[in-house]
N, C-alpha and C positions, 0 to 999 in steps of 0.2 A: 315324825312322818308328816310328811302334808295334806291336809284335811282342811281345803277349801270351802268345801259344802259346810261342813260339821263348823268351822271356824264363823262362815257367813250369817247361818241361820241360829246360832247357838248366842252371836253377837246382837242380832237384830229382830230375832222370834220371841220376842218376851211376853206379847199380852193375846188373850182373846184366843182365834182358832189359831194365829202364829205360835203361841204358846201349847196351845195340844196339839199341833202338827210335829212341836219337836220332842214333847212329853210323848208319844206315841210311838215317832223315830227309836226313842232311845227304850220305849216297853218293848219293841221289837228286838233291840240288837240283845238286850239283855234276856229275853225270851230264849234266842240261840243260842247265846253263850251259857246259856243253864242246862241245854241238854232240850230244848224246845223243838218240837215241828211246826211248819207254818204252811197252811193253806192260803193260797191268793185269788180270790173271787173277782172275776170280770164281766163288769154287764158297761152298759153302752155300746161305744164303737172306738175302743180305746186304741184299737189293731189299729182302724183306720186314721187315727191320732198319732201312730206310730210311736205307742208307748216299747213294743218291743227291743227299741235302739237301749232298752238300759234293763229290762223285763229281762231280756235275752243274758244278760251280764248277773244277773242273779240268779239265773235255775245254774247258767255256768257254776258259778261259785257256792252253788249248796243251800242259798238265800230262802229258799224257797225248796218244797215238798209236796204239794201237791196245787194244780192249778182247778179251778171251777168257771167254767166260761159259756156265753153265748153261744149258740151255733155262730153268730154272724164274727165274732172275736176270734172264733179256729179257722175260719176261711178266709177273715179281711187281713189276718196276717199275712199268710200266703197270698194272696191278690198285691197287694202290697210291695210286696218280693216279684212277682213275675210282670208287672203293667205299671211299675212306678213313671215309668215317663208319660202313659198316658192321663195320668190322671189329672186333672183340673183345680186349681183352688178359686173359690168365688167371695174373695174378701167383703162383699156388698150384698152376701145372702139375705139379711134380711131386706134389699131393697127389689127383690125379684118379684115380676107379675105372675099372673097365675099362666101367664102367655110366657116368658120366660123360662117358668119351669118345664112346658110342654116341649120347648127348644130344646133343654138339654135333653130330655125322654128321646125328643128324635133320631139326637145326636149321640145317643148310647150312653148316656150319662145321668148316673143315678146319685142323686146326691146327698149326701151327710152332711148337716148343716154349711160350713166353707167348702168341702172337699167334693167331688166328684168322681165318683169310680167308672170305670170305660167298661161297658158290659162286654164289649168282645174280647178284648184284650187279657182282662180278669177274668171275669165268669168261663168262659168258654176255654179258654186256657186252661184251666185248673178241672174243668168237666169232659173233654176231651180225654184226657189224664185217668181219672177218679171213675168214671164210668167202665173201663177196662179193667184196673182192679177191682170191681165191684161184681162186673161180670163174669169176672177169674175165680174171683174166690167163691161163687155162689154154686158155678160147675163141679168145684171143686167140693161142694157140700160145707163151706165153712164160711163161719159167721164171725163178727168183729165188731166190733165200738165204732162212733163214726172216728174218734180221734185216732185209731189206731189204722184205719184206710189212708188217713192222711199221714201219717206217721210212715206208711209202704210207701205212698207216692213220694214224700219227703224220700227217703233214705235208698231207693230206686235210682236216683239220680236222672228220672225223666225231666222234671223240671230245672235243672240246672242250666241249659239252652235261653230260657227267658230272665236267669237271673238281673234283676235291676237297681237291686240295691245291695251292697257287703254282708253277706252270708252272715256273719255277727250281729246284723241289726234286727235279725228275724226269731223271737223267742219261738216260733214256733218249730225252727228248724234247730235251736239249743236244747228243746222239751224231745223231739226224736231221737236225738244223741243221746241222750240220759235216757229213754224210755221212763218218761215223767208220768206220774198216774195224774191223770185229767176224767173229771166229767163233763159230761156238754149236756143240762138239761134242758128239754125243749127241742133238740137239736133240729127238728121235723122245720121248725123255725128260721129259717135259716135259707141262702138261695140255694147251696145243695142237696139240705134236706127235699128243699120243693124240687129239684132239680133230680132227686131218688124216686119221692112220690110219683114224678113224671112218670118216670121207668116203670114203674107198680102199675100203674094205671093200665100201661101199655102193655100190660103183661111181659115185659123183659125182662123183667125182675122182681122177686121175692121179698115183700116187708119183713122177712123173717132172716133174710141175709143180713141187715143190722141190727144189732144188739139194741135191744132197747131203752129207756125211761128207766123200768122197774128194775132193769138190770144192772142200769149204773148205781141205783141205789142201794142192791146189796153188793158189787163191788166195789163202793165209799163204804159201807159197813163194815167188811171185810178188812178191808186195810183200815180203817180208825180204829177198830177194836185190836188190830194188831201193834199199832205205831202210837196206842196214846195213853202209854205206862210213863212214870219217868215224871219230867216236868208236863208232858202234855200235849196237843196239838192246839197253835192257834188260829185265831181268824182273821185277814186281813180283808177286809172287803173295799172295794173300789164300785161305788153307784150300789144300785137295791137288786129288786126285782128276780129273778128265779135262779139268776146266775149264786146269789146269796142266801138265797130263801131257802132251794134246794138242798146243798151240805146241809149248812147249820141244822137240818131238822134234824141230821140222823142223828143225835145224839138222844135226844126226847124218844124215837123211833125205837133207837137199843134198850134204854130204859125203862120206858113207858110198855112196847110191844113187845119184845123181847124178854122182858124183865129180865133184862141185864143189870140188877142197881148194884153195882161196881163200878160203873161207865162212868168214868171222867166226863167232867163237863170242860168246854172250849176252853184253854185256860190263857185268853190272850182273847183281846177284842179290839178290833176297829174299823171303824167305816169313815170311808170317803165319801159324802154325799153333798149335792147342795139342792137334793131334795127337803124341802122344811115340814115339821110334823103334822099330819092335818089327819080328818078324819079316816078309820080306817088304813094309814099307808102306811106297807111295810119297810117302804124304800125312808121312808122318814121319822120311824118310832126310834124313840132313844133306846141306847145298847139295856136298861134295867127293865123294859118291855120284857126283853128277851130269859127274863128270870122267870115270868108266868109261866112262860113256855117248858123253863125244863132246858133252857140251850146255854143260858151260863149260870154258874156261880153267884154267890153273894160277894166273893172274895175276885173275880177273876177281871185283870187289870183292864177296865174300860176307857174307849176312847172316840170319839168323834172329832171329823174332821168338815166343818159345813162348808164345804168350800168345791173348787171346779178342779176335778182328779188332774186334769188332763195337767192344770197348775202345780199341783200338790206331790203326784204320787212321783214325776220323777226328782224331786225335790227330797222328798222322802227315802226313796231308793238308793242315790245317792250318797245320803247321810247314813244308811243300813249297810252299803257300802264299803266307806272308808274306816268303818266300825267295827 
């Protein structure tokens, strides 16, 4: 079989983080093939990176079991998908004035480091949409996840009028098709979260029509305590911060609060960061931190990757891949 990737990087990744990029690759494929589950954490703005062209190719094929994500990574996929031609790159980001950046503000354009999202075209597309189911289901006395509103508008086939990129490149529209279980903590975070709050404020709408925080954390408890018999569920994390921080606790949660001590710990570890360790950061503590905690093992296969995801992860996916 032909196995580009795995031939490329298995030839040329020998030393340093190339060498745990592919020591990592291969705790991964071997993780599935042992009867593994894997969770993939997303924090940054990986959506807007357009990691989904290969994200998408891995919930297809079983790759992956559960996702943990930004608000901004559930909605910049779909933004993505319906306003790709409006969107802007500014190769010269770091050469912008502070008079520059007010241009693009004018001009509807909000930017992520090179890239630029068109806030009419995106935003308002996708809220136009999102606002109707929200209002549908709240009459209707039912309440929902923010990922499973997006998952109605997904699979509603509203938005397929704006499509602008091949339906395959959108993991978010691969995760609707599976009914993939997602957390999104923080979500309130997020320009639809702000864009709900609007609604609350205005009285149009009920904070209690989405499901909350606390809720996604005993629906992550529910399913780990179901799905992590066996060889286990593991962890891939992409970047720090709450998209990461959040899973990982429930395990400490079950055991510690719960007194669940049966509860497997994470049995598979890695993080993509090139956050560097400094005081206090969670985004940059090595994976044997996370043994104080109570979140892995002494045993449980660790790995870091200090390097720029956006480089790494579909590099990585590829190789998990053709594996």
């Amino acid at each position: 079989m032909n196995k580009p990737i795995t031939e490329f990087i298995e030839k040329y990744y020998l030393h340093f983080n190339a060498a745990a990029l592919v020591d990592a690759s291969k705790g991964y494929v071997a993780h599935l093939k042992e009867g593994g589950k894997m969770m993939i954490t997303l924090a940054g703005a990986m959506s807007t990176a357009e990691l989904g062209k290969i994200l998408a190719e891995m919930i297809r094929q079983d790759k992956v079991d559960f996702i943990s994500c930004t608000g901004a990574n559930l909605e910049e996929d779909l933004m993505n998908l319906v306003a790709h031609s409006h969107y802007e790159r500014v190769p010269h980001y770091r050469d912008l004035t502070a008079q520059d950046e007010w241009d693009l503000l004018e001009r509807g354009l909000n930017r992520v480091t090179d890239t630029c999202i068109p806030e009419e075209e995106a935003f308002r597309r996708l809220q136009k949409h999102i606002v109707e189911i929200w209002k549908d289901a709240e009459a209707k006395g039912e309440r929902y996840f923010p990922h499973e509103f997006m998952y109605k508008m997904i699979l509603s086939g509203v938005l397929e009028q704006y499509y602008e990129i091949p339906r395959e490149n959108s993991w978010m529209i691969a995760a609707a098709e599976k009914n993939l279980p997602i957390v999104v903590p923080g979500w309130e975070d997020s320009t639809m979260g702000n864009i709900f709050a609007s609604y609350c404020i205005k009285g149009e709408l009920k904070a209690t029509t989405m499901k909350s925080g606390i809720e996604y954390m005993t629906y992550l408890a529910d399913w780990y305590t179901k799905n992590s018999g066996g060889k286990g569920v593991g962890f891939f994390q992409i970047g720090g911060g709450i998209a990461g921080d959040f899973p990982i606790c429930v395990v400490p949660m079950l055991y510690q609060d719960m007194e669940m001590h049966d509860i497997p710990f994470w049995s598979y570890f890695c993080q993509i960061s090139d956050s560097t360790t400094s005081y206090g950061s969670y985004s940059g503590a090595v994976p044997n931190e996370k043994i104080t905690w109570g979140k892995l093992d002494i045993t449980t296969p660790k790995f870091i990757v200090e390097s720029d995801a956006t480089i790494c992860a579909p590099l990585m996916f590829s190789y998990i891949l053709e594996n």
